[in-house]
PAMARLUM-975315 format. One record per residue (C-alpha): residue number from 0; chain; x, y, z. Coordinates in nm, 2 decimals, padded with zeros to 4 digits. Example, Ala and Ser with C-alpha at 12.3 -4.5 7.8 and 13.67 -1.06 7.14 Angstrom:
% PAMARLUM-975315
{0,'A',{01.23,-00.45,00.78}}
{1,'A',{01.37,-00.11,00.71}}
END
This chain:
% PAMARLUM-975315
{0,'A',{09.28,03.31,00.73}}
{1,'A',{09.19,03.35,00.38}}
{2,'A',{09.46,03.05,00.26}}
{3,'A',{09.24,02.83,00.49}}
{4,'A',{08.88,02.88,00.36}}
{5,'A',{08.90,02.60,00.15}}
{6,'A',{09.00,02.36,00.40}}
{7,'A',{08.69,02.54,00.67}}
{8,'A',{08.48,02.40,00.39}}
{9,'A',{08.54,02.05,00.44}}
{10,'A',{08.46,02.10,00.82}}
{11,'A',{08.08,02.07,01.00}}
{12,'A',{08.24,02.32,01.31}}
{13,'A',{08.51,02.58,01.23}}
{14,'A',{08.65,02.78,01.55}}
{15,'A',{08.80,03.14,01.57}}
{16,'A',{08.97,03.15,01.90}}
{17,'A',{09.03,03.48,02.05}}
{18,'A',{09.36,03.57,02.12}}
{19,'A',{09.52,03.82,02.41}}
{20,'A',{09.56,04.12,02.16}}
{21,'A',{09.32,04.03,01.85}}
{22,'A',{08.95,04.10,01.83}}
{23,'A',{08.79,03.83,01.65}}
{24,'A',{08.50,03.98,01.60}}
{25,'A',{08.60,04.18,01.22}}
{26,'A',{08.72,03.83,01.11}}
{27,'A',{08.45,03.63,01.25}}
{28,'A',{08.23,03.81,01.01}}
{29,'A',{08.38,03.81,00.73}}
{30,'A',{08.48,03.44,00.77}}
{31,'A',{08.08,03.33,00.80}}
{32,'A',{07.95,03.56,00.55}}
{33,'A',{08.26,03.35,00.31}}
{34,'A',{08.14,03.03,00.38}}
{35,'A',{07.77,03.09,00.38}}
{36,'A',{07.84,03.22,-00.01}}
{37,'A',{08.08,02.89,-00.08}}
{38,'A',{07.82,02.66,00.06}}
{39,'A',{07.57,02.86,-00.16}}
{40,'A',{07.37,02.87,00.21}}
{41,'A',{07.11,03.12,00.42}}
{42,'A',{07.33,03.25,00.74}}
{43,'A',{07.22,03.25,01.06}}
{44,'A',{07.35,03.48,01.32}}
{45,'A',{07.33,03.37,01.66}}
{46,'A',{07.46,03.67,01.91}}
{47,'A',{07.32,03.76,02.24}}
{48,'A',{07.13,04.06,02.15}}
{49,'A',{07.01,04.17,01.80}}
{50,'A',{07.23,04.48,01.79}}
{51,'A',{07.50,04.23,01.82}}
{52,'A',{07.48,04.18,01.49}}
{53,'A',{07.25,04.44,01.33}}
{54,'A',{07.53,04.74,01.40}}
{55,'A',{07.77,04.56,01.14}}
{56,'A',{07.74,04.61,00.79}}
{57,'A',{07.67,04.29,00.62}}
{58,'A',{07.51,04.12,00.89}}
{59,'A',{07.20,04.37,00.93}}
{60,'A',{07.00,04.18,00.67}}
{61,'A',{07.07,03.83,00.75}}
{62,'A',{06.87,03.60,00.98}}
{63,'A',{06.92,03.68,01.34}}
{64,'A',{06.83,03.45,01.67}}
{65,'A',{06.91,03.58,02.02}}
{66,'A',{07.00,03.44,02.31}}
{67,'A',{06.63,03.46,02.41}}
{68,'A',{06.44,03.49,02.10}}
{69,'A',{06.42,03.27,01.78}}
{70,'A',{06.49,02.94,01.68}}
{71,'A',{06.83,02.83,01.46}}
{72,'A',{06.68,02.65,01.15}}
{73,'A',{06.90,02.33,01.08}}
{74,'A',{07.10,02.29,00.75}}
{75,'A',{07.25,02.62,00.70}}
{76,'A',{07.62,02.82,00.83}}
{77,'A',{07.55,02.94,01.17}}
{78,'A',{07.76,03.24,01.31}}
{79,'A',{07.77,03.25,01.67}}
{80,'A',{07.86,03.49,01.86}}
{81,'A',{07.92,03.34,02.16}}
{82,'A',{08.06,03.56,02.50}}
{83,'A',{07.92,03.32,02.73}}
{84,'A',{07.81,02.92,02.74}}
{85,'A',{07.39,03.02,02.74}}
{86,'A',{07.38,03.14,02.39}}
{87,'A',{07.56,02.80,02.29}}
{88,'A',{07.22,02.67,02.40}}
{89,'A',{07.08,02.77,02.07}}
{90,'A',{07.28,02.52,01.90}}
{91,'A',{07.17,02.22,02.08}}
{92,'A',{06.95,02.06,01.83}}
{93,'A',{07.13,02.13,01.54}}
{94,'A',{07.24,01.86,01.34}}
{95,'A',{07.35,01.94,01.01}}
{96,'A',{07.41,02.30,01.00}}
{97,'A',{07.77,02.47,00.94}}
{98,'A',{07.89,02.61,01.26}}
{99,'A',{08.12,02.94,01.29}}
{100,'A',{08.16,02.98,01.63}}
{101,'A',{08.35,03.27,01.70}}
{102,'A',{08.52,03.35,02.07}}
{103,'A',{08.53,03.66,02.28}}
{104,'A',{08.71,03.50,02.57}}
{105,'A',{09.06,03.39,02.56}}
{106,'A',{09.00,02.97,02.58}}
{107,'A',{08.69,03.01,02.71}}
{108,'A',{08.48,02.80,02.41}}
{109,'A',{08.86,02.56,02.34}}
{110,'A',{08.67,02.25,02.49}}
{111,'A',{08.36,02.31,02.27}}
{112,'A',{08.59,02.33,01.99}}
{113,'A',{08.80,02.00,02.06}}
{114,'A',{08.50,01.83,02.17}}
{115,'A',{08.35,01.88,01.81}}
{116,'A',{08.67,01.81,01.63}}
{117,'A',{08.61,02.16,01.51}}
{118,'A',{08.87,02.36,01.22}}
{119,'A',{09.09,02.62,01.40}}
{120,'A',{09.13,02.91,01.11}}
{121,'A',{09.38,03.02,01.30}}
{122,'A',{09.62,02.75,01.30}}
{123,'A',{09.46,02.52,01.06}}
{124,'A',{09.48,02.17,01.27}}
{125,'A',{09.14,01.98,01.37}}
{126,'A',{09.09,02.01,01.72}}
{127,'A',{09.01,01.71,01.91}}
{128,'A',{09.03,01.64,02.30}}
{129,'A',{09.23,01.34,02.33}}
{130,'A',{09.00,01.16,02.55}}
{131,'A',{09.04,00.77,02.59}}
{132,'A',{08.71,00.56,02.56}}
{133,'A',{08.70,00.50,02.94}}
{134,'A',{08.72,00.86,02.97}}
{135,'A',{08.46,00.94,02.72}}
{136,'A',{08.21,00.66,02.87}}
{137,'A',{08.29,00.78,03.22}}
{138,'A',{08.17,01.18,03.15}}
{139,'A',{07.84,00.99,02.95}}
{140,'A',{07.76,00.87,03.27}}
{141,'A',{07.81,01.22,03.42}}
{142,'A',{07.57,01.34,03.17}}
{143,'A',{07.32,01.04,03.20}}
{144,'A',{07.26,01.15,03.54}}
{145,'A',{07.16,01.49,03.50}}
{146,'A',{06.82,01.34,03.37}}
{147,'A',{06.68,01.52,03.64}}
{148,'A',{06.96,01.82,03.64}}
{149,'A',{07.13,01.69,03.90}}
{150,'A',{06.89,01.75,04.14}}
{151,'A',{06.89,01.47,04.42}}
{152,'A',{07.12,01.30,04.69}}
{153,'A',{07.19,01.00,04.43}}
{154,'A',{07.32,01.17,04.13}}
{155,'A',{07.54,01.39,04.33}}
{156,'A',{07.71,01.06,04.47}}
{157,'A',{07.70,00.87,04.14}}
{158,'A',{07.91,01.20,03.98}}
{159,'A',{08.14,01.22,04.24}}
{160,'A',{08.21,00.85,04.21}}
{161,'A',{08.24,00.93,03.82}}
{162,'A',{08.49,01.22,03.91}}
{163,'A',{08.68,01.01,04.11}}
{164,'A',{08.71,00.75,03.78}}
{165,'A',{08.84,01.05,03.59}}
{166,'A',{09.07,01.18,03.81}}
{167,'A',{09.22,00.78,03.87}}
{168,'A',{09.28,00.79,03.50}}
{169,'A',{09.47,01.12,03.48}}
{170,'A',{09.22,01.24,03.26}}
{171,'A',{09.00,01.48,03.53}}
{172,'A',{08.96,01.87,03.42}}
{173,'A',{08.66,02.03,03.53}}
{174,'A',{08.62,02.25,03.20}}
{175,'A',{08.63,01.97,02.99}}
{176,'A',{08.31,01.80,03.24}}
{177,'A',{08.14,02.11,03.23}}
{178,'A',{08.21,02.19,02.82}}
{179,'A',{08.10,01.79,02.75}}
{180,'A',{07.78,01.80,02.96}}
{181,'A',{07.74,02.17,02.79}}
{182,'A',{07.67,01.97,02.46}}
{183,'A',{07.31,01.88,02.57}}
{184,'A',{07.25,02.05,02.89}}
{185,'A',{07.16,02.38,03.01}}
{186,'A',{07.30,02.63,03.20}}
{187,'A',{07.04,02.57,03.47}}
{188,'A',{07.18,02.24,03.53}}
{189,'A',{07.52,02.32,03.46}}
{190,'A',{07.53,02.53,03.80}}
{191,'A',{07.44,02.26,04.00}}
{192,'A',{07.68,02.02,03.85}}
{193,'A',{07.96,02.31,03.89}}
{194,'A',{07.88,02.31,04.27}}
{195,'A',{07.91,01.91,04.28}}
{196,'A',{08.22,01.98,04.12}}
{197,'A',{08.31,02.22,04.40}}
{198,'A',{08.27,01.99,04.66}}
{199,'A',{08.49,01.71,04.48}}
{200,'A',{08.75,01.94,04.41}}
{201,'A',{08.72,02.05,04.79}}
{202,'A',{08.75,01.71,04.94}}
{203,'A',{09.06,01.64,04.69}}
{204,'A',{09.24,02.04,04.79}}
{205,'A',{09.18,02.13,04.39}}
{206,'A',{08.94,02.41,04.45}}
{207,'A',{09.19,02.60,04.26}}
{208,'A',{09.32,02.39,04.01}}
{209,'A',{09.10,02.53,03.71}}
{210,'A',{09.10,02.95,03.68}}
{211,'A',{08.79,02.96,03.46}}
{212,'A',{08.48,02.85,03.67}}
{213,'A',{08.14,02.78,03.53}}
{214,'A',{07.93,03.07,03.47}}
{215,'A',{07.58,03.13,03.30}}
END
């Protein structure tokens, strides 16, 4: 990964996908402590739980927000340690910080990534999710009407209608809904659009047509 430092450098969001037989975890670190020192910037680790990060040299001593305490301050390289979509929460209302997100999961954070046109290090292409603009205006409306976290009767009928336009355009996956409204939303909400989901996927007999399901 080395060879491709200099290109990471050009990038806003740099991804480390996790692989079958590779931790990432050993490379994730020294990847954001590397770009933190080229971009002459403070790192911010962002892990689930302070011994997350304190137990590996190098990291100890560097600015550390958990999944439930701290805030990210904007304009820096963030490292994130990310095993599940509620930490990501932390990166919400960032807007021109570095990010290093680093994944646990096989695929589990690939929509994130292509979403934010993020660098692979791995294989050193730009990510990006291929979406059409009727596509990408559709899942805004998904979003727009979890104003209320997609609480009542009418925004339940005004996604599945919106799922219905996705799915007539050949461009329907439920992890890329749930990774796009991830961008601004919290897990909270998530769950309930994941069941609203559910009961689209039901009434079309593609309860099983995605193997990773939302989860908190």
């Amino acid at each position: 990964m080395s060879d491709r430092l200099g290109e990471a450098l050009k990038h806003r969001y740099v991804y480390l996908p996790r692989g079958t037989e590779k931790d990432t975890l050993g490379p994730g670190k020294q990847l954001g402590l590397a770009l933190a020192r080229r971009h002459r910037a403070r790192l911010t680790v962002l892990s689930v739980q302070k011994y997350g990060a304190t137990h590996h040299p190098g990291l100890a001593k560097q600015t550390i927000v958990t999944e439930r305490s701290g805030r990210i301050e904007d304009g820096g390289v963030v490292l994130a340690w990310c095993p599940r979509h509620k930490t990501l929460e932390k990166l919400h209302h960032l807007e021109k910080s570095v990010v290093v997100l680093v994944e646990w999961v096989p695929c589990e954070m690939e929509w994130w990534a292509k979403l934010n046109r993020a660098f692979n290090i791995v294989t050193g292409e730009v990510m990006h999710a291929g979406l059409s603009n009727e596509a990408t205006e559709i899942l805004e409306g998904i979003v727009y009407e979890g104003y209320k976290g997609w609480t009542d009767d009418i925004s339940e009928r005004m996604v599945r209608s919106s799922l219905d336009d996705l799915a007539a355009l050949g461009e329907y996956d439920r992890d890329l809904v749930l990774a796009y409204a991830r961008l601004t939303k919290h897990e909270s909400s998530i769950e309930r659009l994941g069941k609203i989901i559910d009961k689209f996927e039901a009434s079309r007999g593609l309860a099983q047509a995605s193997s990773r399901r939302w989860e908190s």
